[in-house]
C-alpha positions in Angstrom: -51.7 12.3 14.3 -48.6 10.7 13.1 -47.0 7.6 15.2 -43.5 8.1 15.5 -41.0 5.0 16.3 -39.9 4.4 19.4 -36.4 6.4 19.8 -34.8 3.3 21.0 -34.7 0.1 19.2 -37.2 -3.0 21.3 -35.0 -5.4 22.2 -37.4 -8.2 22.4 -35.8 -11.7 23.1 -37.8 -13.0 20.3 -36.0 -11.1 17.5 -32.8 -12.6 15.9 -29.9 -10.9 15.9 -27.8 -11.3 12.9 -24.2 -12.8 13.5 -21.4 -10.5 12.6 -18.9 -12.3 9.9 -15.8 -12.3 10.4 -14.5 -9.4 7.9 -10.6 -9.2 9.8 -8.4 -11.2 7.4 -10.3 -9.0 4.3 -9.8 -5.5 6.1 -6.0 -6.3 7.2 -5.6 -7.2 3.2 -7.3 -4.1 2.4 -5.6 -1.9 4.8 -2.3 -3.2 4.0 -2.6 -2.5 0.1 -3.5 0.7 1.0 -1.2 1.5 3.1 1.8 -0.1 0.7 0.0 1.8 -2.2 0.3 4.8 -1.0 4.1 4.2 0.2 4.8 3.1 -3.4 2.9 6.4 -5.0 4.8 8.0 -2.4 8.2 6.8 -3.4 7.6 7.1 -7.0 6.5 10.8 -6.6 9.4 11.8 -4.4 12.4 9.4 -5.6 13.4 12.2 -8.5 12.9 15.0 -6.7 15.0 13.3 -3.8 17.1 12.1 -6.0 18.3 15.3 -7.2 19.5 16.4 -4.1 17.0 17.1 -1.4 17.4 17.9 1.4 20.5 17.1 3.5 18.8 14.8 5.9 17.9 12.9 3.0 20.8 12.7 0.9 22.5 9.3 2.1 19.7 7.5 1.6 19.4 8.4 -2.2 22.2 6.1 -3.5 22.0 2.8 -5.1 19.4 1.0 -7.4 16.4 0.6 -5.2 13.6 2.7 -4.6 13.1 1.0 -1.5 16.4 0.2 0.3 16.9 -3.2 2.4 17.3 -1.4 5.3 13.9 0.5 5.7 12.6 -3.0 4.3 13.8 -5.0 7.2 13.2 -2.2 9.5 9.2 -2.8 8.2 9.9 -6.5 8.5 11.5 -6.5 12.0 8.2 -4.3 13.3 5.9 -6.9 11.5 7.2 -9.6 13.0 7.2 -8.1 16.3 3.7 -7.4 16.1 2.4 -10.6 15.2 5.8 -13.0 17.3 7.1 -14.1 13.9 9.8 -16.6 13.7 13.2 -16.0 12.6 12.3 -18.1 9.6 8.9 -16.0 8.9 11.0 -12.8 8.8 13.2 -13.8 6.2 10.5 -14.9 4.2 8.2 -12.1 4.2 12.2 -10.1 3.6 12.4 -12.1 0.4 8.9 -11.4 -1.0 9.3 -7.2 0.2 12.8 -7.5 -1.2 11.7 -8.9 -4.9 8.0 -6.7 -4.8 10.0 -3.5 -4.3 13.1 -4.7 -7.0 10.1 -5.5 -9.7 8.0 -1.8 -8.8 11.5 -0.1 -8.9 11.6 -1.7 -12.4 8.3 0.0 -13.0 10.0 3.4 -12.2 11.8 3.9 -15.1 8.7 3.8 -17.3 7.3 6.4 -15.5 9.5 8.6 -15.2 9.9 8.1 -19.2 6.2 8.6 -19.7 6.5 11.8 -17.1 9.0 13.6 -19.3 7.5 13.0 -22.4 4.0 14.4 -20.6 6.0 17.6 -19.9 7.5 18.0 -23.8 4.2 17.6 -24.5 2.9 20.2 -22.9 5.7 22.6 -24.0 5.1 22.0 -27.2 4.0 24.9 -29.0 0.6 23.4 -29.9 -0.5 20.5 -27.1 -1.2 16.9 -28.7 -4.3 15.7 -26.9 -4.1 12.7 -28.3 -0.8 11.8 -27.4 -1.8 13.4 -23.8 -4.4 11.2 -23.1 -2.6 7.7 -24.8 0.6 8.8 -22.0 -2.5 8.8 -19.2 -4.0 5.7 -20.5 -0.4 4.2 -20.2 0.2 6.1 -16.6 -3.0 4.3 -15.5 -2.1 0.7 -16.8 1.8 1.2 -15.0 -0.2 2.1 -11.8 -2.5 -1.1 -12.1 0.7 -3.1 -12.7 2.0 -1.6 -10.1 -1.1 -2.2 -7.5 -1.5 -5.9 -8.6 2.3 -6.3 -7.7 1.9 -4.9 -4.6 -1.3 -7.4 -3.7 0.3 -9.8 -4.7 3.1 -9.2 -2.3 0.6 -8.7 0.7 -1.2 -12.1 -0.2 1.8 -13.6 -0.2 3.3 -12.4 3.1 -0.3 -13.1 4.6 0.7 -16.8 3.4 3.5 -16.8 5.6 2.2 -15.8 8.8 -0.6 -18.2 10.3 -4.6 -17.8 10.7 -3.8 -16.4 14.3 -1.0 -14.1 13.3 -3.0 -12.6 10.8 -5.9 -12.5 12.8 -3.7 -10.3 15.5 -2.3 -8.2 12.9 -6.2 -7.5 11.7 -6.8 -6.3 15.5 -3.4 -4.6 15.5 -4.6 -3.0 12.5 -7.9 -1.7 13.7 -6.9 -0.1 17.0 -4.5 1.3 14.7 -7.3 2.8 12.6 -9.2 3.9 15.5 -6.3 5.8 16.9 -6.0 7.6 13.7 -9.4 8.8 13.2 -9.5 9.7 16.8 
């Protein structure tokens, strides 16, 4: 006959528990690249088509040379510091650094919507250049990695702004925030 283990683990006094490391201030740096990532991918995937009109709703925010505009900026900002009691000082700080991260990705924009036309007279071409296909990828991938190291950069360097208990309750903020989403 086979023993089976117990279906609850013993909790014996005698057995160590390990201590649980302190993984906040990694997964708030994690979660915020993420999150800016995907709000940069985001931007870069829908500024053209925006940009050529969109819809109405849309339309007024479409002017002017940024893909992110100061206003949803300090918008982000002015939450940020709520959540985590920032100082009037902090705030225009972590402004500065979202200002300049967005004006050097915006830079990036260009380039890719360069390399996205030539992709598509590529593929209309009456015979398709695989080669030249897969150097435009190559190129799309090192833009993006430009683009993510910017953007980590940025985060770091907000994170360098707040202090060890304001990030700390922005990495709790951050989780319940999580949990909510995933339900």
């Amino acid at each position: 006959m086979t023993d089976f283990p117990p279906p609850f683990p013993s909790s014996s006094p005698s057995a160590p528990q390990p201590a649980p490391k302190p993984r906040r201030l990694r997964r708030f740096v994690f979660a915020s690249a993420l999150l800016v990532t995907g709000g940069v991918i985001g931007a870069v995937v829908a500024g053209p088509v925006l940009g050529q009109g969109g819809p109405p709703w849309a339309r007024h925010h479409m002017g002017g040379d940024r893909m992110f505009f100061p206003g949803p900026i300090e918008r982000g900002v002015e939450r940020l510091g709520w959540a985590t009691d920032a100082s009037t000082e902090q705030k225009q700080k972590i402004n500065a650094i979202a200002q300049k991260a967005a004006d050097d990705i915006f830079a990036l924009r260009a380039k890719h919507l360069e390399a996205r036309k030539q992709i598509i007279d590529t593929l209309a071409a009456p015979t398709v250049d695989r080669a030249k296909l897969e150097t435009l990828r190559a190129d799309q991938m090192k833009l993006a990695e430009t683009a993510t190291k910017r953007i980590t950069d940025a985060v770091a360097d907000i994170a360098d702004v707040l202090t060890p208990a304001q990030r700390a309750e922005l990495g709790q903020r951050v989780e319940r925030w999580q949990r909510w989403f995933r339900g």
